[in-house]
C-alpha positions as a Markdown table, in Angstrom:
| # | Residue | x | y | z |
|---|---|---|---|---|
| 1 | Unk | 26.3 | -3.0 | -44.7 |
| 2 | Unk | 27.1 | 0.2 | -42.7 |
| 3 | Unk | 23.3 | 1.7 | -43.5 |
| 4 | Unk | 21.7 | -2.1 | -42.0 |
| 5 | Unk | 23.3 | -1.4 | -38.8 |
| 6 | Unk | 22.5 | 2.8 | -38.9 |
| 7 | Unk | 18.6 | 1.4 | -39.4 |
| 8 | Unk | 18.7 | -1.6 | -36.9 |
| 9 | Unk | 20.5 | 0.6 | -34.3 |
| 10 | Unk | 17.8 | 3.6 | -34.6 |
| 11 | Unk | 14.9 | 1.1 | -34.6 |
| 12 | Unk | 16.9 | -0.9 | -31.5 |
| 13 | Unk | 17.1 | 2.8 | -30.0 |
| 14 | Unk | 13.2 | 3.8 | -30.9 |
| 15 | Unk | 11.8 | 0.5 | -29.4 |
| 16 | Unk | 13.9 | 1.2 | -26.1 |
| 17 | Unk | 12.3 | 4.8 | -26.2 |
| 18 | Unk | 8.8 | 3.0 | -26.5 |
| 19 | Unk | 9.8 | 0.7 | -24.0 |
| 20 | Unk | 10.8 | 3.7 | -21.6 |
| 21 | Unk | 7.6 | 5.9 | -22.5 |
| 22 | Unk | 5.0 | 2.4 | -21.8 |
| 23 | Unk | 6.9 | 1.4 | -18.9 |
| 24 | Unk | 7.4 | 5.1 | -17.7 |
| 25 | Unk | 3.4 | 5.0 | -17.6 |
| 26 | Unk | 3.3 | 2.3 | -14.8 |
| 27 | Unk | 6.0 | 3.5 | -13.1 |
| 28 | Unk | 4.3 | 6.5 | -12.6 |
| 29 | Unk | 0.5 | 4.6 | -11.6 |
| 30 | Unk | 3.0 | 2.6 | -8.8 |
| 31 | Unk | 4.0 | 6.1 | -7.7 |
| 32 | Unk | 0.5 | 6.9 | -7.0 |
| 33 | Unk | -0.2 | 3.9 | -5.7 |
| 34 | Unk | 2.0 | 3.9 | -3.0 |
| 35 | Unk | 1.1 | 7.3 | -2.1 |
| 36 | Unk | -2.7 | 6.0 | -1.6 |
| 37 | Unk | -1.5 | 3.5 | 0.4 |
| 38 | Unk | 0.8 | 4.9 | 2.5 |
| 39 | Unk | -1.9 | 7.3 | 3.4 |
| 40 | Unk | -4.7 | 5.0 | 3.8 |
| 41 | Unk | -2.1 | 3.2 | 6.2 |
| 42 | Unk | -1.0 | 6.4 | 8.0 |
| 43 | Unk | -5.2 | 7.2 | 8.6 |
| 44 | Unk | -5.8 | 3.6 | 9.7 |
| 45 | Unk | -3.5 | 4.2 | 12.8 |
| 46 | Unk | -4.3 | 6.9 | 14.8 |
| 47 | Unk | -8.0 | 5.2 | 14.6 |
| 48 | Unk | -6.6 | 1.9 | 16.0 |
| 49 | Unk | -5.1 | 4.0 | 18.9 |
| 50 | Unk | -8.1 | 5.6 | 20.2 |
| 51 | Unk | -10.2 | 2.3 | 19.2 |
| 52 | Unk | -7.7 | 0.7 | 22.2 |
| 53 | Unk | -8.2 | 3.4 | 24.6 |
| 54 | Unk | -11.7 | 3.8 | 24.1 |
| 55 | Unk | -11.9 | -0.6 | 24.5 |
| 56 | Unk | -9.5 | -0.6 | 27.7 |
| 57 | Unk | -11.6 | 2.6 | 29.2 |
| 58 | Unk | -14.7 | 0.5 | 28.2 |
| 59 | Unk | -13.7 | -2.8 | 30.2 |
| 60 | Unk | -12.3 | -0.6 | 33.3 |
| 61 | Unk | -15.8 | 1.0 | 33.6 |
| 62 | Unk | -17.1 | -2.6 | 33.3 |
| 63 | Unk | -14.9 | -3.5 | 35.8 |
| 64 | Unk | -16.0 | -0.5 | 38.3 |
| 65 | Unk | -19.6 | -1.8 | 37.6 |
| 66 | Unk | -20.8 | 0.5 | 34.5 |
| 67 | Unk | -23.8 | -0.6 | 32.7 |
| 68 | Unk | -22.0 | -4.2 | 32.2 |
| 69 | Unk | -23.9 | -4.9 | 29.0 |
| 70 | Unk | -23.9 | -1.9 | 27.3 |
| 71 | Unk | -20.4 | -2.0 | 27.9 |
| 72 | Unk | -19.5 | -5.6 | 26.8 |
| 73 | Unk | -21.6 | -4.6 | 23.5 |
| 74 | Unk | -18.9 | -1.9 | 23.1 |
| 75 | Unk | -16.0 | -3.7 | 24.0 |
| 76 | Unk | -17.3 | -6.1 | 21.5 |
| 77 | Unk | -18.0 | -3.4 | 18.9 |
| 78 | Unk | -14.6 | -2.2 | 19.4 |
| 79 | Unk | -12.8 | -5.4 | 19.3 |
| 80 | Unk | -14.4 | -6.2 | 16.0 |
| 81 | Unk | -13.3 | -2.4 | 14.5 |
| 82 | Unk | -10.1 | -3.7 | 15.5 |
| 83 | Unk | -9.8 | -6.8 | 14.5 |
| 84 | Unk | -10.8 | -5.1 | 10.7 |
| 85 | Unk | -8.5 | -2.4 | 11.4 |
| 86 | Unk | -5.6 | -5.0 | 11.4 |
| 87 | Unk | -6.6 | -7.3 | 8.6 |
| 88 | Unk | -6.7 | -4.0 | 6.4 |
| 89 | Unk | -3.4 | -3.0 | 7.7 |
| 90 | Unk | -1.8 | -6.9 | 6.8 |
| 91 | Unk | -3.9 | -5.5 | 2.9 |
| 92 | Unk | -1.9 | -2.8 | 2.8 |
| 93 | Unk | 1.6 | -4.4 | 3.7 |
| 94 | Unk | 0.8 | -6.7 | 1.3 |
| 95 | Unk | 0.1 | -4.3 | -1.3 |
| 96 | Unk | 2.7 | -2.6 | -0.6 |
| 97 | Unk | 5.0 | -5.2 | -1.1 |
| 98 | Unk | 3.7 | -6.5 | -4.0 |
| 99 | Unk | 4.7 | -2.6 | -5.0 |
| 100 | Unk | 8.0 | -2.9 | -4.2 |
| 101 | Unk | 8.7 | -6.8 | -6.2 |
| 102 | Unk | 7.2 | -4.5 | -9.1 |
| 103 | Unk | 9.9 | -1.7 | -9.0 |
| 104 | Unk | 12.2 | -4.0 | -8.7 |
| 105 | Unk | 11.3 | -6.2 | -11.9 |
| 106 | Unk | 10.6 | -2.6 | -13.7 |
| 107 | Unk | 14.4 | -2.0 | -12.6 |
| 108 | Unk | 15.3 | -4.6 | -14.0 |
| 109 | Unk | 14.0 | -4.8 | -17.0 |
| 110 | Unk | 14.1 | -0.6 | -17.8 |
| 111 | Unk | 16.8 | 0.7 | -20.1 |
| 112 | Unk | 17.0 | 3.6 | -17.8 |
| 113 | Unk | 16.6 | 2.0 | -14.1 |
| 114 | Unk | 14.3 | 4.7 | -13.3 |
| 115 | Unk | 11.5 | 2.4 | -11.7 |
C-alpha cells in the first residue's frame, strides 16, 4: 500500500511540474504582452499631445483669419487622428485588463503563484 501512494504522489508531483512548465509558457507570452502594450500605449500619448496643440493652433489661426478652409480641413483631419487615437487607447486598457483577470486566474490556479 506504501509503494501506491510513493507512485500516485510522484505522478501527483510530475503532473504539477507539467502544469507549472505549460502554464509557465503563457505566463511568460502575458509578460510580453503587456510589455507591447504598455509601449504601444506610452507612443500613442505624446502623439495625442502634439495632435491637440497642433488642432488648438489650427482653430486660433482660423480664428485670426488663416486660410479658413484649409484650416477647418485640418482641424478636421486632426480631430479625426484623435478621435482614433482615443478608441485605440480604450483597446489597449481593455487589453490590458483582460491581462490582468488572466494573471489573476493563472494565480489561482498555479501550484507556484508565480503568474
Amino acid at each position: 500500500m506504501l509503494f501506491a501512494a510513493s507512485r500516485y504522489s510522484s505522478r501527483y508531483s510530475s503532473r504539477e511540474a507539467v502544469d507549472e512548465k505549460r502554464f509557465g509558457r503563457l505566463v511568460v507570452l502575458l509578460q510580453g504582452i503587456q510589455l507591447e502594450i504598455e509601449k504601444e500605449s506610452t507612443q500613442l500619448h505624446p502623439f495625442e499631445n502634439a495632435m491637440t496643440d497642433c488642432a488648438a493652433f489650427s482653430l486660433e489661426a482660423m480664428e485670426n483669419g488663416d486660410n479658413p478652409e484649409i484650416m477647418s480641413a485640418k482641424i478636421d483631419t486632426l480631430t479625426r487622428s484623435l478621435i482614433f487615437d482615443h478608441r485605440r487607447q480604450v483597446s489597449l486598457d481593455q487589453q490590458m485588463s483582460f491581462l490582468n483577470r488572466m494573471r489573476a486566474e493563472l494565480q489561482r490556479i498555479l501550484p507556484s503563484n508565480r503568474a
